[in-house]
BALUM-230975 format. One record per residue (C-alpha): y, z, x. Coordinates in Angstrom, 3 decimals, always signed. Layout:
R       py       pz       px
R        Y        Z        X
...
end
This chain:
R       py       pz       px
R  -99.014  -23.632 -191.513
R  -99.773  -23.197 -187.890
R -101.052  -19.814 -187.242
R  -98.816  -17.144 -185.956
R  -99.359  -15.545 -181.933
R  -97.268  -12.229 -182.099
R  -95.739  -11.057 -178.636
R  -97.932   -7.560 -178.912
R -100.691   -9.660 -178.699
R -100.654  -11.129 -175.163
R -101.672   -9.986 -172.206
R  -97.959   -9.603 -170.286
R  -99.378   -9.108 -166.528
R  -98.946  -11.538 -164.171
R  -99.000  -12.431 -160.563
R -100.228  -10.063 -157.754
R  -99.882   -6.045 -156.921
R  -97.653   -6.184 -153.690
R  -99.611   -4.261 -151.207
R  -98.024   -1.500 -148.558
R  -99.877   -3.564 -145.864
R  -97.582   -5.969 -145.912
R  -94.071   -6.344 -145.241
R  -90.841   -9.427 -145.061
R  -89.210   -9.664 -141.785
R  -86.574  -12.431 -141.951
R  -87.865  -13.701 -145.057
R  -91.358  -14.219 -143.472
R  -94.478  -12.516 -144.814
R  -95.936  -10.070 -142.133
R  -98.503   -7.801 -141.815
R  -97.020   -4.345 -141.986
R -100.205   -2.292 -140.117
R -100.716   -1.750 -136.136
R -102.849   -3.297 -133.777
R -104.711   +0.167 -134.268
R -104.709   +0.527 -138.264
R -106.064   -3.448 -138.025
R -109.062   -2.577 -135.905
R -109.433   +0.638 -137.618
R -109.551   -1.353 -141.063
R -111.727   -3.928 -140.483
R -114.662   -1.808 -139.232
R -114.058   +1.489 -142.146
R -112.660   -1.062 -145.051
R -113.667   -4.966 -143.884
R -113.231   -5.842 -147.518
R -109.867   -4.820 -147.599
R -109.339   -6.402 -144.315
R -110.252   -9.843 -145.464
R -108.473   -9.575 -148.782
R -105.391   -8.932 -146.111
R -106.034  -11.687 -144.089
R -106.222  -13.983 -146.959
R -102.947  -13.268 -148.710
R -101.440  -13.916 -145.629
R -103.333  -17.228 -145.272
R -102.841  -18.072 -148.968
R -100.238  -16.063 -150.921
R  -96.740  -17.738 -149.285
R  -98.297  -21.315 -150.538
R  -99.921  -20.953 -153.460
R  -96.674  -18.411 -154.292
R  -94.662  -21.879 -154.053
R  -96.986  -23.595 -156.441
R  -97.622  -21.080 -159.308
R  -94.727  -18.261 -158.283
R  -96.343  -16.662 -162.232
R -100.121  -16.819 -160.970
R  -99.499  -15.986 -156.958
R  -95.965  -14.211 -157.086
R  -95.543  -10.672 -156.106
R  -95.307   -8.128 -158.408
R  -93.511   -4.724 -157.709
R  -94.772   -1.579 -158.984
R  -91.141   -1.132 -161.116
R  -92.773   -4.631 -162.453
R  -95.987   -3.652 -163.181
R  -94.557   -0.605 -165.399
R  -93.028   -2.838 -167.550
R  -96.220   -4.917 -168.190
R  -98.544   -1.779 -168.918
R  -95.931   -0.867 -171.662
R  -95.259   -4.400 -172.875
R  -97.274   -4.597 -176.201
R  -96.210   -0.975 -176.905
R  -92.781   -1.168 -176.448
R  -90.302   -3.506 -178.622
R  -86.974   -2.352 -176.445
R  -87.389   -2.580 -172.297
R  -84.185   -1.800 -170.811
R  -84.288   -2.495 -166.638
R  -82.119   -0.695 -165.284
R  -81.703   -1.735 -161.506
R  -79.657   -1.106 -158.358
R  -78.346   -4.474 -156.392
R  -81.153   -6.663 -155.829
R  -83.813   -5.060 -156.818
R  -85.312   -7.658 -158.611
R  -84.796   -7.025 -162.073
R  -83.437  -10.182 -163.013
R  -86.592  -12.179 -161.207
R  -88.478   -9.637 -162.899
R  -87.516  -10.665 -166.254
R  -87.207  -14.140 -165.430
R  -90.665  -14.408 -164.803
R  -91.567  -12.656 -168.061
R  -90.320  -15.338 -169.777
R  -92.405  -17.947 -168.154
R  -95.262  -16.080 -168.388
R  -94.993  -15.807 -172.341
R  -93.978  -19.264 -172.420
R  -97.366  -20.615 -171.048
R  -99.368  -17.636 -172.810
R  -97.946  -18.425 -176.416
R  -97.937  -21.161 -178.501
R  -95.588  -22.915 -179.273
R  -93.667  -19.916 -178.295
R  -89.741  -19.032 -179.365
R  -87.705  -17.564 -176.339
R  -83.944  -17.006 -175.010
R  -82.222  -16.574 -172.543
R  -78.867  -15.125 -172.456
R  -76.099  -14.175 -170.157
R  -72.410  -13.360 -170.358
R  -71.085  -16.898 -170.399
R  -72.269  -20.628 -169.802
R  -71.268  -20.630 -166.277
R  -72.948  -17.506 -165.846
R  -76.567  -19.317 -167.247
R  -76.462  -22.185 -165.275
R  -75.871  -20.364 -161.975
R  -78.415  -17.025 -162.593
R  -80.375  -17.458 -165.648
R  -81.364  -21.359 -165.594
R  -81.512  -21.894 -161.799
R  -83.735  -18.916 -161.984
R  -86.434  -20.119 -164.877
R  -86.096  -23.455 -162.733
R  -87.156  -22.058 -159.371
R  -90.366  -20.159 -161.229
R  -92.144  -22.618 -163.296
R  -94.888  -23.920 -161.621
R  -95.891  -26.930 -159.564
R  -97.125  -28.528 -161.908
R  -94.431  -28.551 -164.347
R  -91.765  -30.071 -162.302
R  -94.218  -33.318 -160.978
R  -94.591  -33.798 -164.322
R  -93.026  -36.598 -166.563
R  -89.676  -34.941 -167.275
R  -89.023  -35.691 -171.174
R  -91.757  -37.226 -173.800
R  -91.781  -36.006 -177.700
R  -93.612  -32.809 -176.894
R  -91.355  -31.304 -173.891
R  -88.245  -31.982 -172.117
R  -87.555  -30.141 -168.443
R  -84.735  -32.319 -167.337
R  -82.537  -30.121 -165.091
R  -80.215  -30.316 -162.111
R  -78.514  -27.454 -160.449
R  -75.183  -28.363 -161.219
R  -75.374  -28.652 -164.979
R  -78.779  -26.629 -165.363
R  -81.187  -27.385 -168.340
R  -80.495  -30.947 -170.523
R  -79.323  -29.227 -174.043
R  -79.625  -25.769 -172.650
R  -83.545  -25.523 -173.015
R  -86.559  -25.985 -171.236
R  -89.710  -27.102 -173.433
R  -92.604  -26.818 -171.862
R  -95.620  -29.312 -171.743
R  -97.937  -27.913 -174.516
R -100.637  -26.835 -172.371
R -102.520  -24.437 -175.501
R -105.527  -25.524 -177.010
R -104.119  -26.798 -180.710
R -100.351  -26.405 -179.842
R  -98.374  -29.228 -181.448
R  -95.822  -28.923 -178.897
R  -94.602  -26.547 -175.995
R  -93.159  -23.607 -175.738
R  -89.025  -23.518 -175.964
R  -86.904  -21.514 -173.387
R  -83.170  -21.425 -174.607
R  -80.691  -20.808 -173.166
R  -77.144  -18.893 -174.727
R  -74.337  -16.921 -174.249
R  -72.494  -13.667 -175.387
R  -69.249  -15.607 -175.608
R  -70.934  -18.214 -177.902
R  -70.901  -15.131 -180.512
R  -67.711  -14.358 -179.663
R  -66.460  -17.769 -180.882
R  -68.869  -17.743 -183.819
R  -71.052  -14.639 -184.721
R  -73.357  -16.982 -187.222
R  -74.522  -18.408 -184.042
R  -77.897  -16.187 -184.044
R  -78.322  -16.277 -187.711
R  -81.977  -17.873 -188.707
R  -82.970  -17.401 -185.059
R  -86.842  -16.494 -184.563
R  -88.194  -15.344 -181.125
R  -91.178  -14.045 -179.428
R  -88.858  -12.552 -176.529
R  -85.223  -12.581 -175.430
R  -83.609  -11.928 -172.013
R  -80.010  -10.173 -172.125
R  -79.272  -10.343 -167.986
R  -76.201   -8.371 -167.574
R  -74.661   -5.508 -169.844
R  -74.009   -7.039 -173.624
R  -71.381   -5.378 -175.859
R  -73.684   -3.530 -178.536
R  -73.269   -5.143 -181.720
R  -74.810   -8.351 -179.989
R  -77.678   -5.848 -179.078
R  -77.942   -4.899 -182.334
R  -77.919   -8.370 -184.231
R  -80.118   -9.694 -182.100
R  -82.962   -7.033 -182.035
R  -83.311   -7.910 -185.562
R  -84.087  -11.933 -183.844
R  -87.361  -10.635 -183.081
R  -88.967   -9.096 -186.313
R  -91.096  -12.377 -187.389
R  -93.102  -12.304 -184.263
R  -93.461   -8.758 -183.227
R  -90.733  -10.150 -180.759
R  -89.767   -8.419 -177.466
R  -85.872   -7.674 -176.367
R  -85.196   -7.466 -172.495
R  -82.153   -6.114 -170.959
R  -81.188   -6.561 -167.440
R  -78.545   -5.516 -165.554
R  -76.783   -2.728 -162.806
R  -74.918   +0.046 -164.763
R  -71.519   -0.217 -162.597
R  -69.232   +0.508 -166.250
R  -70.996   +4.039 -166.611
R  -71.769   +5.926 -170.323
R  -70.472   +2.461 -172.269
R  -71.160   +3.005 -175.674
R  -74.574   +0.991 -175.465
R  -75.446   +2.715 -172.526
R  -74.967   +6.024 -174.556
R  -77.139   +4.610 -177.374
R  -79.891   +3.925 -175.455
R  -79.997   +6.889 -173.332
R  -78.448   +9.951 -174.704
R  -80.977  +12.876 -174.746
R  -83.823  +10.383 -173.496
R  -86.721  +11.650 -172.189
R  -87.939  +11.419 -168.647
R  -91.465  +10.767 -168.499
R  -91.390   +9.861 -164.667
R  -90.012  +10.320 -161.575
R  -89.842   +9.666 -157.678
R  -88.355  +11.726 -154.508
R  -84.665   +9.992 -153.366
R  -85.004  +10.965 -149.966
R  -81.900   +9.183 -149.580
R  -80.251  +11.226 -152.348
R  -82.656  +14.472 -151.659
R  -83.239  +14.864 -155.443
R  -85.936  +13.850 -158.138
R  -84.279  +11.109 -159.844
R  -85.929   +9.418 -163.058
R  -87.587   +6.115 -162.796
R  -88.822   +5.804 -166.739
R  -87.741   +7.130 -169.582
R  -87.975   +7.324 -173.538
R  -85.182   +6.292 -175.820
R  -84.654   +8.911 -178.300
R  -81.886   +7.165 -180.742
R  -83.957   +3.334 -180.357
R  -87.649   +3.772 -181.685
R  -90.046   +1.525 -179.396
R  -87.429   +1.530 -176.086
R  -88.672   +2.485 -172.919
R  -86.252   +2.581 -169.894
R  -87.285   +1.399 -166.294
R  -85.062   +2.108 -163.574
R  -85.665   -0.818 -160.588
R  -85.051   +1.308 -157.307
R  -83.539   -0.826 -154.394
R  -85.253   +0.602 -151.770
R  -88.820   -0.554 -153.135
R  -88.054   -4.435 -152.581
R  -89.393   -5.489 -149.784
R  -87.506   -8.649 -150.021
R  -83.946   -7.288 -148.975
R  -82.766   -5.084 -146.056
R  -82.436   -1.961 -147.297
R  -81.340   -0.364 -144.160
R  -78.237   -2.346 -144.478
R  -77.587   -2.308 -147.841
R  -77.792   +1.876 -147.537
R  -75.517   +1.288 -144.668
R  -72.811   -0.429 -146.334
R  -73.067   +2.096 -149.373
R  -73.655   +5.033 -147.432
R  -69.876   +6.788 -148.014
R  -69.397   +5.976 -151.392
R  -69.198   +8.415 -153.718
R  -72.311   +9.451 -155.701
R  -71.869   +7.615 -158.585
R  -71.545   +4.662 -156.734
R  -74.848   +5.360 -155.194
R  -76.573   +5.805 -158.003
R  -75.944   +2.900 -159.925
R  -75.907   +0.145 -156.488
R  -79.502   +1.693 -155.545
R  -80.733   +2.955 -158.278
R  -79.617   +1.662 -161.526
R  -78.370   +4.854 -163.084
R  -75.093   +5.274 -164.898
R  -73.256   +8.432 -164.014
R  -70.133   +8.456 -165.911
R  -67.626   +6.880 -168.668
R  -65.897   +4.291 -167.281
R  -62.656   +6.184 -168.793
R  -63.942   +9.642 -168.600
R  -61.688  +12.002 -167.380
R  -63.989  +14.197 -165.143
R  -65.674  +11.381 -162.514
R  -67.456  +14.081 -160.332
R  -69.625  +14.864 -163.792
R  -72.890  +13.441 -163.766
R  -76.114  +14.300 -165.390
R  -78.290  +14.330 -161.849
R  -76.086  +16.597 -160.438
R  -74.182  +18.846 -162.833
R  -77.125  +19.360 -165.676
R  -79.315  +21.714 -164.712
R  -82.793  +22.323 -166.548
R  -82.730  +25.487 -168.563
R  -85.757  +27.259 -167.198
R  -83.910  +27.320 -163.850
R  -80.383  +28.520 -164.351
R  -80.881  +31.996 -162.303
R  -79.955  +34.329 -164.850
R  -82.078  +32.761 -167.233
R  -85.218  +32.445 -164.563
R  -84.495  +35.987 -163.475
R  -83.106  +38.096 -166.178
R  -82.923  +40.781 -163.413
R  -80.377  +38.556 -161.717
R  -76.619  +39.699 -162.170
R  -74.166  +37.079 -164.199
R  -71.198  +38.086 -165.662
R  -70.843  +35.992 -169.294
R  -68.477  +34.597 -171.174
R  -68.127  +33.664 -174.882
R  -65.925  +30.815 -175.492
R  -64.633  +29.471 -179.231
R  -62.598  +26.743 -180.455
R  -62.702  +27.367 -184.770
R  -62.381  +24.722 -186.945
R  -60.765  +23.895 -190.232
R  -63.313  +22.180 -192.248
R  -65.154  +21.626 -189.152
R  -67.971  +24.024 -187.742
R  -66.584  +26.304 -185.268
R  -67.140  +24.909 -181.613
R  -68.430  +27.803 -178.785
R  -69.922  +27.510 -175.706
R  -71.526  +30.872 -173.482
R  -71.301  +30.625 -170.133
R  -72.551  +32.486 -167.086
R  -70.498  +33.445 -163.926
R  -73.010  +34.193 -160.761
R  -71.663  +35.946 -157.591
R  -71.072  +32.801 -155.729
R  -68.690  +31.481 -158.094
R  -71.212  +29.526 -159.812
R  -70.498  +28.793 -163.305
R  -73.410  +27.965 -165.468
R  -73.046  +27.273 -169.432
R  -76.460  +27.924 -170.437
R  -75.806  +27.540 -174.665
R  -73.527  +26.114 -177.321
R  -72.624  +26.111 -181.010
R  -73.873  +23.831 -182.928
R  -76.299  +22.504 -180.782
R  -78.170  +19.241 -181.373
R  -80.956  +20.865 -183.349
R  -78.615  +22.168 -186.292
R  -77.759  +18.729 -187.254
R  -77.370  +15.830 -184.485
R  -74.801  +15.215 -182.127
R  -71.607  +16.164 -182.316
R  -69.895  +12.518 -181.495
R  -70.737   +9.205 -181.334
R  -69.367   +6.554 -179.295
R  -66.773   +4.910 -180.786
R  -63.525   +2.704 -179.571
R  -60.295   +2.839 -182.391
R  -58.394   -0.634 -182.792
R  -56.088   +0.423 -180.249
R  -59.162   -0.022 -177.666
R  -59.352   +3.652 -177.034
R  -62.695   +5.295 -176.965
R  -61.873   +8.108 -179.189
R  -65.501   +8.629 -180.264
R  -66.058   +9.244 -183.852
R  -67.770  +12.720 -186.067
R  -71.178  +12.954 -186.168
R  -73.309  +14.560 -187.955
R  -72.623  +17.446 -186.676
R  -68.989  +17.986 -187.679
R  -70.661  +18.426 -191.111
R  -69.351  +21.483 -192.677
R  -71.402  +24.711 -192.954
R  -69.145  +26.365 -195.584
R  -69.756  +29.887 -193.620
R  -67.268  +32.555 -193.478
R  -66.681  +35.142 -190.746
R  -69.090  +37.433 -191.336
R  -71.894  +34.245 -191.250
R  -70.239  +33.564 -187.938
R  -70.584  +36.657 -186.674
R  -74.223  +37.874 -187.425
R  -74.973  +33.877 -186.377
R  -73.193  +34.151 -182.630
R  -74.737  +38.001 -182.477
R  -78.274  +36.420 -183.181
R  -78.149  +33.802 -180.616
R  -77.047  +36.261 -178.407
R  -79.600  +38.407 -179.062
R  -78.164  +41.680 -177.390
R  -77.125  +40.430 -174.082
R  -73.977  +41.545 -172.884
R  -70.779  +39.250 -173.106
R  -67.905  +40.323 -170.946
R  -65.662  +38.892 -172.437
R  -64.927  +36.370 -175.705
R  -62.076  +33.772 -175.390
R  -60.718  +32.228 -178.525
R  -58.475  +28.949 -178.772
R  -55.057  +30.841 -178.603
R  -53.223  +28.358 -181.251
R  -55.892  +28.487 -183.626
R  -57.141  +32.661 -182.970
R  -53.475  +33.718 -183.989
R  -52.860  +31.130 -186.873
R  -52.068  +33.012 -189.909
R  -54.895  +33.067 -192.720
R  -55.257  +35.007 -195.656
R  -57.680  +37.443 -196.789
R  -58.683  +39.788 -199.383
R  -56.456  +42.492 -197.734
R  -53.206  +40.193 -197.301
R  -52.601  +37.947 -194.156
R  -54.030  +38.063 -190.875
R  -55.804  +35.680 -188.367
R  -59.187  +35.020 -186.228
R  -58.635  +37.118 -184.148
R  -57.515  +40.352 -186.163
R  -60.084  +39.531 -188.953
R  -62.977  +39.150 -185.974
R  -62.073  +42.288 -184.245
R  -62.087  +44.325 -187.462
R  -65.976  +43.117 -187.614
R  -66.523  +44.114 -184.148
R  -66.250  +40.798 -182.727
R  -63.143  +41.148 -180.102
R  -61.316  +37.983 -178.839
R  -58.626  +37.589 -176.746
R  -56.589  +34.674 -176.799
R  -56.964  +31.429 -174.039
R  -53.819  +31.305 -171.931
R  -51.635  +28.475 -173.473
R  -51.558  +26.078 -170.797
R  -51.013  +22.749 -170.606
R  -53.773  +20.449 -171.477
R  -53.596  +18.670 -168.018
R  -53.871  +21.838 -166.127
R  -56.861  +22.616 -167.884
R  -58.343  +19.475 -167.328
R  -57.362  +19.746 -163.635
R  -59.362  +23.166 -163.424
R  -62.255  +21.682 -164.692
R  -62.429  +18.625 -162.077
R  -61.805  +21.891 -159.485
R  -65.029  +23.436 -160.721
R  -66.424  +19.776 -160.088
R  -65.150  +18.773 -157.213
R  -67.475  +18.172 -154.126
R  -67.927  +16.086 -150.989
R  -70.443  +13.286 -152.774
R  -70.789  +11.300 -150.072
R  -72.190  +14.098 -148.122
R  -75.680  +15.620 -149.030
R  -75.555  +18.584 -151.631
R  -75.695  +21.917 -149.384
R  -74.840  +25.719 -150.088
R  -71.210  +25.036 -149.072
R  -70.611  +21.109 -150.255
R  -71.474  +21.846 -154.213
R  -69.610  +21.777 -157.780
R  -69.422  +25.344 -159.005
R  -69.682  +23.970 -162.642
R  -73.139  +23.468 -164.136
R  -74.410  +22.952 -168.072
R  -77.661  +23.678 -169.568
R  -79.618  +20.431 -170.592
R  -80.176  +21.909 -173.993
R  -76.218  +21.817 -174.009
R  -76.429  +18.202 -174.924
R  -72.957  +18.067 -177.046
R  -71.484  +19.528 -174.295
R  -72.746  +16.830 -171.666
R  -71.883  +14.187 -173.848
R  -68.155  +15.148 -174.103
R  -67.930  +15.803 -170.690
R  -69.110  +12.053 -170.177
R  -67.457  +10.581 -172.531
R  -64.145  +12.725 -173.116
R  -61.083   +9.890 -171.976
R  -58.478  +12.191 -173.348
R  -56.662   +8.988 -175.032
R  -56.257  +10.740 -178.037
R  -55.484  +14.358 -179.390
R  -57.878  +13.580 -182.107
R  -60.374  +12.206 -180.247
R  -64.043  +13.465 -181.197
R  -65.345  +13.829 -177.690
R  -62.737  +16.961 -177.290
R  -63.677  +20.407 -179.089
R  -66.650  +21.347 -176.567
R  -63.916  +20.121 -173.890
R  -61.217  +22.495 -175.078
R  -63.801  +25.393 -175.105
R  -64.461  +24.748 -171.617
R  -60.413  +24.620 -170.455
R  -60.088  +27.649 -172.318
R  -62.866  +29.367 -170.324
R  -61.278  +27.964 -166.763
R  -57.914  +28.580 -167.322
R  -58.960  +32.329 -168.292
R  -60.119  +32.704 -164.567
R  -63.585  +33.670 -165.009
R  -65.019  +35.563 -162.277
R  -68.102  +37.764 -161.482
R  -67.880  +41.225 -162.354
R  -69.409  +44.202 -160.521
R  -69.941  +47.407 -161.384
R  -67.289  +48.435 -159.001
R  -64.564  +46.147 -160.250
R  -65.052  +46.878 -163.878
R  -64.887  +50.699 -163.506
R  -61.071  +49.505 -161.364
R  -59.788  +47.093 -164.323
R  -60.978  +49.257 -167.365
R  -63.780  +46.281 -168.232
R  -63.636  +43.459 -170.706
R  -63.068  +43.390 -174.244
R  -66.150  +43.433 -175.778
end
């Protein structure tokens, strides 16, 4: 038995650092420094000067005959090889040509001559699809030396034409290892071949595969098991135009951002790498437009430049905003989560904000609540819910019904407590720790349902009040207007930088996480759908008309009921 080469085990860099001296202009390599900078280079740095001069000598040739060895290499790129024998998951998330697919691409090759004997695929979205991206693609970067080669012997076969792509939908390469038997395999496949016929994948081995273009998650899923028997890598490719999809939402709810770079574009910090939480071993790169030097990005800002911000985000950037059927578009984590630390109340406790208390009970379900702060500009900040992520996970999970409705479905935090009102009570007053709520809102259908008690009937809202816990009942509006009040609270010229006077009023904490998550994913297809008790909380708090109090209009209206 031949011996094994696990993927973790190579060395996954390739090709060369691009360099800030240079620059494309019309596709031609350039260099990017003055007539000053030049003279000033070669007499402080001459070593740098004739490394320079020889990549633009060299590079645009030799790139041509080895596009692995003498190829460029962005620094989105090189991220993704320093984490490569870490990481089993890399998700590259990219804006429009911004090289992820290249990127990836390449990868392949690269493992492909660095393994033996080496098991990879390819896959797209259909076979069309492969021969016109993926195939033509691995074609254009295997070297030189491959293609002059005798196309098809017992040990490799690299027959392809650009009409019909790869003979047999694979590319075996000429074993070019010390002691391989034969070369390494590059196949190529397609999500709607698992469509047809989910065995497909079963007894399938590989050291990497390439997913170029969103793939509907239980593909994801069957085929991340593919990779166990050689420490195998999965790579996913593609520009996040659907949103929060429910693979989206697996792979980066509540992920961590462990770096970032200045928009100036955008004017914000926006992540470019991240840690899955809910996939062990899954790091998330985000492939920024603007640092290819291959495409105009002057032009491609241009043509984006009054779209809304969404739009923006995932065309240049690569990051998913919203649900593709979520009911509040103008939502998105960059611009309506705010960290913690710096919601001004909580930064400045000297800092005036009228708050709110907001509950939605349950039956057998945990009672819902949300706390939110009003600030003297109208700002609205929800700054803590109940139950939060730590009590026991999230709320919903992504989910679509038979009907093809994304209703979400309970998670594990629907799991009931078994407390009574008194638990509630001394639990809300905890959190609360003495601060002082204005006013408490309660969901008016459920507050004034009749329940019984030790004493006869009553409801939530009599039975709280004689604890010293005083609700009032939400207004009983319609759903929609509720909704509509919301998307008020969000509503903001996006296509417009975010000043003083062009901003949402509506904000949420990012330890709010259930909260952000309904807000993303909340479609409103259903009256049972999962996604809506934190949503109701927050229509019961807009169409209550919060507003900041002061001192002078509280001793007018008699003050709140708490």
């Amino acid at each position: 038995m031949p011996k094994i080469t696990y993927t973790d085990e190579v060395d996954a860099r390739f090709g060369i650092p691009w360099t800030d001296d240079l620059k494309y202009d019309k596709g031609e390599l350039v260099c990017a420094l003055s007539e000053e900078e030049i003279d000033r280079l070669t007499i402080e740095d001459p070593e740098r000067a004739e490394t320079l001069t020889r990549l633009l000598m060299d590079q645009p040739g030799s790139e041509k005959e080895d596009p692995i060895q003498w190829g460029w290499t962005l620094p989105g790129w090189r991220r993704v090889m320093e984490r490569f024998d870490k990481d089993k998951i890399h998700v590259i998330l990219g804006g429009n040509r911004s090289s992820k697919t290249m990127m990836a691409s390449r990868m392949l090759v690269h493992l492909a001559q660095t393994i033996p004997e080496a098991e990879i695929r390819s896959m797209h979205v259909t076979e069309e699809r492969s021969i016109q991206d993926a195939q033509k693609t691995i074609w254009q970067n295997l070297p030189m030396r491959y293609k002059r080669s005798k196309k098809k012997s017992a040990t490799h076969s690299l027959q392809y034409n650009q009409k019909n792509g790869f003979n047999s939908a694979k590319a075996i390469l000429p074993p070019t290892i010390a002691g391989a038997e034969r070369g390494s395999t590059i196949y190529f496949n397609n999500y709607r071949q698992y469509m047809a016929d989910p065995q497909i994948f079963e007894g399938w081995s590989a050291h990497a595969i390439h997913l170029d273009e969103e793939v509907p998650q239980n593909i994801f899923e069957t085929l991340l098991g593919r990779t166990a028997d050689y420490h195998g890598r999965l790579i996913l490719t593609f520009t996040t135009l659907q949103g929060w999809t429910p693979l989206i939402n697996s792979l980066l709810k509540g992920a961590e951002t462990v770096r970032t770079r200045y928009s100036e574009l955008l004017q914000r910090e926006l992540p470019i790498e991240q840690i899955s939480v809910n996939w062990p071993d899954c790091r998330i790169h985000y492939f920024w437009s603007e640092q290819t030097p291959f495409i105009d990005y002057k032009e491609l800002v241009r043509t984006y430049s009054k779209q809304p911000l969404e739009t923006k985000l995932a065309r240049l950037y690569g990051i998913p905003s919203k649900s593709f059927e979520g009911r509040f578009p103008k939502f998105t984590r960059e611009t309506n989560v705010i960290e913690h630390e710096k919601i001004p109340f909580i930064a400045d406790p000297s800092i005036n904000a009228t708050r709110y208390f907001i509950c939605d009970p349950g039956g057998s379900k945990p009672w819902v609540a949300i706390w939110a702060g009003v600030m003297e500009d109208g700002r609205i900040y929800i700054y803590r819910e109940f139950p939060d992520q730590t009590m026991g996970g999230p709320w919903a999970l992504p989910h679509v019904n038979g009907a093809g409705k994304s209703v979400g479905k309970p998670g594990p935090g629907q799991k009931p407590l078994g407390w009574g009102y008194v638990q509630y009570r001394d639990h809300f007053e905890d959190l609360e720790g003495g601060e002082d709520i204005f006013e408490r809102i309660v969901d008016p259908r459920m507050g004034s349902a009749t329940v019984r008690t030790k004493e006869g009937e009553s409801n939530i809202i009599n039975t709280m009040s004689n604890l010293g816990f005083a609700f009032r009942s939400a207004p009983g509006v319609d759903i929609e207007a509720g909704i509509a009040k919301i998307n008020d609270a969000l509503s903001w010229d996006d296509t417009e930088p975010m000043t003083e006077d062009n901003t949402p009023k509506l904000f949420v904490s990012d330890r709010c996480e259930n909260t952000i998550s309904s807000m993303i994913e909340y479609s409103g297809q259903s009256r049972t759908e999962h996604w809506k008790d934190q949503i109701d909380c927050i229509r019961y708090l807009m169409v209550s008309g919060p507003e900041h109090i002061t001192d002078a209009k509280l001793a007018a209206t008699g003050g709140g009921s708490y």
